[in-house]
C-alpha positions in Angstrom: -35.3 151.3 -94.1 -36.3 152.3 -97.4 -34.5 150.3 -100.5 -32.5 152.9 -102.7 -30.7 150.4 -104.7 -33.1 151.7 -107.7 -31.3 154.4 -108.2 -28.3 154.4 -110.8 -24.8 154.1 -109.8 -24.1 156.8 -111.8 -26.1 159.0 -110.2 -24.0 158.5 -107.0 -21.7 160.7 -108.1 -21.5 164.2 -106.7 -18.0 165.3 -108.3 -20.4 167.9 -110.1 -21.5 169.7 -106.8 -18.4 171.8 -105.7 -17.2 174.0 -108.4 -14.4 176.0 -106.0 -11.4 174.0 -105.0 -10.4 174.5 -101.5 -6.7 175.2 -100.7 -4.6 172.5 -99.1 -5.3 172.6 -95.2 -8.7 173.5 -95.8 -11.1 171.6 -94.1 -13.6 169.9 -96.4 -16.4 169.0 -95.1 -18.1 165.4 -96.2 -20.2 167.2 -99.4 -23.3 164.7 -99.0 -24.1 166.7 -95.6 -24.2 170.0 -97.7 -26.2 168.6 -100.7 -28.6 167.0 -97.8 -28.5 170.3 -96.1 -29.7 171.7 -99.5 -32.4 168.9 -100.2 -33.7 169.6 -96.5 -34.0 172.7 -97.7 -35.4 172.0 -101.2 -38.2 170.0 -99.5 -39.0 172.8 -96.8 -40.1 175.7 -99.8 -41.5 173.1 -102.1 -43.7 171.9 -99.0 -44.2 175.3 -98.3 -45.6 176.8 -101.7 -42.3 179.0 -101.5 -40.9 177.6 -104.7 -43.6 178.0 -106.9 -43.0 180.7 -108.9 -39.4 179.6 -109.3 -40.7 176.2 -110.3 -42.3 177.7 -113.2 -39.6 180.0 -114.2 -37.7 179.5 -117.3 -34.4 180.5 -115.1 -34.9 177.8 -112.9 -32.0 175.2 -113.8 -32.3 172.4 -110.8 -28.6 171.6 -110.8 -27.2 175.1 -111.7 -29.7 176.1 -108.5 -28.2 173.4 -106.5 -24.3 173.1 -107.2 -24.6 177.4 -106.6 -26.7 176.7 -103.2 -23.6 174.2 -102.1 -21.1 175.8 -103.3 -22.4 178.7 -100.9 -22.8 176.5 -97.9 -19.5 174.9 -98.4 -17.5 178.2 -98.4 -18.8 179.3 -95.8 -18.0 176.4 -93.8 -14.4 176.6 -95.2 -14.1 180.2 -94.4 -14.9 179.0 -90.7 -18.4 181.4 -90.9 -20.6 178.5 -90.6 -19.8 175.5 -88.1 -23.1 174.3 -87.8 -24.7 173.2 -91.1 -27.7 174.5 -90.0 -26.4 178.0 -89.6 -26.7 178.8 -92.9 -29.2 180.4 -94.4 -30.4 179.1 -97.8 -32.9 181.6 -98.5 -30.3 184.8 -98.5 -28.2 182.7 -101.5 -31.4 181.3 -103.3 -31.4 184.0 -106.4 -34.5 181.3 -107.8 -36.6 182.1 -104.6 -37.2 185.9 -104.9 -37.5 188.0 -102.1 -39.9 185.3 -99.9 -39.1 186.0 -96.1 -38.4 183.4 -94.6 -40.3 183.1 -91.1 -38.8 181.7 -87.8 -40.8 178.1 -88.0 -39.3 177.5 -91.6 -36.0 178.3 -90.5 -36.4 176.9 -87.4 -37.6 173.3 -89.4 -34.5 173.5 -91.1 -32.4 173.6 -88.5 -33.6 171.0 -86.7 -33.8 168.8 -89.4 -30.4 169.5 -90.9 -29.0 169.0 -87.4 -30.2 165.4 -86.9 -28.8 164.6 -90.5 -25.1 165.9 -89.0 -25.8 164.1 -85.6 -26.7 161.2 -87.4 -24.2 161.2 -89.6 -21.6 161.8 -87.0 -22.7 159.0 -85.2 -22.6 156.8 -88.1 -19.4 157.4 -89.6 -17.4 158.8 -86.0 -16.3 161.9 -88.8 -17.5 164.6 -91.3 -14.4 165.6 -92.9 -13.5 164.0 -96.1 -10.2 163.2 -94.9 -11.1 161.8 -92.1 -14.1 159.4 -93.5 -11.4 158.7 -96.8 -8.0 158.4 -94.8 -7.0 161.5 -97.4 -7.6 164.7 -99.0 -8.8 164.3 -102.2 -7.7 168.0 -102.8 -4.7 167.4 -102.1 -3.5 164.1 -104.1 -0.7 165.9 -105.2 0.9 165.8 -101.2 1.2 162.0 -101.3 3.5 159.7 -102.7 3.1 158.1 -105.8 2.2 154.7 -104.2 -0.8 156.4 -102.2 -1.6 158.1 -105.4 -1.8 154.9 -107.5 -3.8 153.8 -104.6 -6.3 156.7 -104.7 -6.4 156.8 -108.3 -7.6 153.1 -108.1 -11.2 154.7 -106.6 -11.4 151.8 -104.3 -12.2 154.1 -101.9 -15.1 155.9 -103.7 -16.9 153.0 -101.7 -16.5 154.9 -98.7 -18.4 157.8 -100.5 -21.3 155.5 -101.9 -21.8 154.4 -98.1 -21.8 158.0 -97.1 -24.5 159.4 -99.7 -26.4 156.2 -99.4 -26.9 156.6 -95.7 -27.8 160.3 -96.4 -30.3 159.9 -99.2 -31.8 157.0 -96.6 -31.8 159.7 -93.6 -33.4 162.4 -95.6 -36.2 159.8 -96.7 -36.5 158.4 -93.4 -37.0 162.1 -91.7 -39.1 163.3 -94.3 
């Protein structure tokens, strides 16, 4: 396994990748298997000479491209159109990309590869749900009592998270 510990603890946080709230009751889906869903991607068009003329754009904001590319995955999945993470097609939501078709073995890469991720992940952590992984929603804080608030608000937790995107930033190396 490759060693990640290189990279900055701050960088570990992904609070900027999900701009829309779900309601309460939504289900949330862990959001380092979207954001590896999207770097699966990422890799596939930059492999594939797809991205270059977005690459060289002025327009081209990395982050912007990626927190819009989530956020479009992730409501999906919350609007129950998308079960399967690798259902969802990145191309039709990436305004950087252009019109570039994408053919049956590039979408057909990306589904396999974004499917091992989940299974992977599943098997790893026996969940995919935040709430599940965390032992709470944390869109919905406001539902709990104010001793499992104070607890929350501690960010003990956020441990759970690091283990998460750790072991997805390793999988996506691994599988490259």
């Amino acid at each position: 396994m490759r060693d990640i510990s290189w990279l900055p603890a701050d960088r570990w946080n992904f609070d900027d990748f999900f701009s829309y709230r779900p309601k309460a009751g939504d289900c949330f889906i862990c959001k380092c298997l979207p954001v590896a869903a999207i770097a699966v991607y990422l890799d596939i068009i930059s492999r594939r000479g797809f991205d270059q003329e977005a690459l060289q754009s002025e327009k081209d904001d990395p982050i912007e491209r990626v927190i819009h590319l989530v956020d479009a995955l992730l409501l999906e999945s919350i609007q129950g159109d998308r079960k399967n993470l690798a259902d969802f097609d990145p191309f039709k939501h990436d305004e950087y990309i252009g019109d570039a078709p994408a053919g049956e073995d590039v979408q057909k890469e990306y589904a396999e590869r974004v499917t091992e991720i989940y299974n992977s992940f599943q098997k790893q952590f026996k969940a995919r749900d935040c709430a599940d992984i965390l032992g709470f929603c944390p869109f919905c804080i406001e539902m709990y009592d104010e001793k499992r608030q104070e607890w929350i608000m501690q960010g003990e937790w956020r441990q759970k998270c690091d283990k998460c995107i750790q072991y997805i930033v390793r999988d996506i190396i691994r599988k490259r």
